[in-house]
N, C-alpha and C positions, 0 to 999 in steps of 0.2 A: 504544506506537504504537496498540496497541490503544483504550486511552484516548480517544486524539485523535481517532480515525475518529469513535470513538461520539459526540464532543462535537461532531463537525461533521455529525452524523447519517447517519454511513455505514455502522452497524451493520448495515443491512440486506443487506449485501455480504459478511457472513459469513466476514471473516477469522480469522484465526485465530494464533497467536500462532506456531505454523511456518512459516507462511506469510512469515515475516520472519527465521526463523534462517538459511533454504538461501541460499547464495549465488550471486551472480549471477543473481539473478533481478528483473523489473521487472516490480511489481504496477502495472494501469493501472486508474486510477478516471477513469470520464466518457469524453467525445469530446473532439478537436480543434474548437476553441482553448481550452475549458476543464478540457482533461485534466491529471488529475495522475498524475503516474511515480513511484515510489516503489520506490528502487533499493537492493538487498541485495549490493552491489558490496563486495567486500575492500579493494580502493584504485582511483582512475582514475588 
């Protein structure tokens, strides 16, 4: 994940690789309408 942020130049937003283990959690990049959610959910 980290990866991809960087390649879509979101490094600067300084996540971090925990940041994606905790669960249930919704990391939000940008505003509405062109926000992205990026969900650390177990199952929906």
């Amino acid at each position: 994940m980290l990866i991809v942020l960087t390649e879509f130049d979101f490094s600067l937003l300084r996540f971090q690789k925990e940041d994606f283990l905790k669960e249930n959690i919704i990391n939000q990049i940008c505003y509405p309408p062109l926000r992205i959610d990026i969900l650390t959910l177990e199952d929906l």
